[in-house]
N, C-alpha and C positions, 0 to 999 in steps of 0.2 A: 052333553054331560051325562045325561040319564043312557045312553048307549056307554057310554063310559063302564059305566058304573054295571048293567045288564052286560055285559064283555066280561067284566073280572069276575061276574057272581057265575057265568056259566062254565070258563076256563077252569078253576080257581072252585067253583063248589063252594065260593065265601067262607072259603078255610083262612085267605090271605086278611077278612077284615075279624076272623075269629083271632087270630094270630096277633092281631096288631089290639084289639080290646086285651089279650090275655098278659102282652108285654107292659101296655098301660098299667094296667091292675097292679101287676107284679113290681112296679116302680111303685109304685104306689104305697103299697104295704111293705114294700121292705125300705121305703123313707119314716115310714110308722113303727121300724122294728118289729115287724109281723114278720112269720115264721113261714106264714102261709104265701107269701111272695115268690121263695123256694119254689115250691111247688107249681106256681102258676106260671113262673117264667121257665121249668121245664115241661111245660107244655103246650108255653108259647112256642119253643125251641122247637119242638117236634111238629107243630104244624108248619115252621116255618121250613125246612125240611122238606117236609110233601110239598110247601107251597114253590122252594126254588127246583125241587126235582122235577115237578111239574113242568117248570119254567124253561129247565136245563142251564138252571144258575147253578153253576159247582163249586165257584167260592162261596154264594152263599150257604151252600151243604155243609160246608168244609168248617165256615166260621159257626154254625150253630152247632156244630161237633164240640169244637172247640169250648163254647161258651157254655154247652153241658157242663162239660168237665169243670170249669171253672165255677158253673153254679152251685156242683158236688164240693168243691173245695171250699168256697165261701160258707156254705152249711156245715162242714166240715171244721171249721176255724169258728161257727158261731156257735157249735154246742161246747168248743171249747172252753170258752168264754165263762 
């Protein structure tokens, strides 16, 4: 397990477990109506990004593309608000 774990942190630069704290977090405060959620889940997006190009996962490229954009529209619809 601990080889496990020393594999992804050398591959990966433990971008993939910064990624996955920032998408927590980002659930997290936008269950709180925190503003700051926005934010943390487009930065989750962008490590996740390095983390499948890394990988040469291209849907997962493709889906955090995606869910940019959708992040910009939810922010977009909540200052409408």
């Amino acid at each position: 397990m601990r080889d496990f774990f020393l594999e992804s942190f050398q591959t990966y630069f433990g971008l993939d477990f910064l990624a996955m704290t920032f998408s927590l977090l980002s659930v997290y405060f936008l269950g709180s109506k925190k503003r700051i959620g926005f934010v943390m889940y487009l930065i989750a997006n962008v490590l996740w990004i390095v983390v499948n190009t890394r990988a040469g996962i291209l849907a997962g490229v493709v889906l955090n593309v995606v869910l940019i954009a959708l992040n910009f529209r939810g922010l977009r619809n909540w200052k409408n608000k």
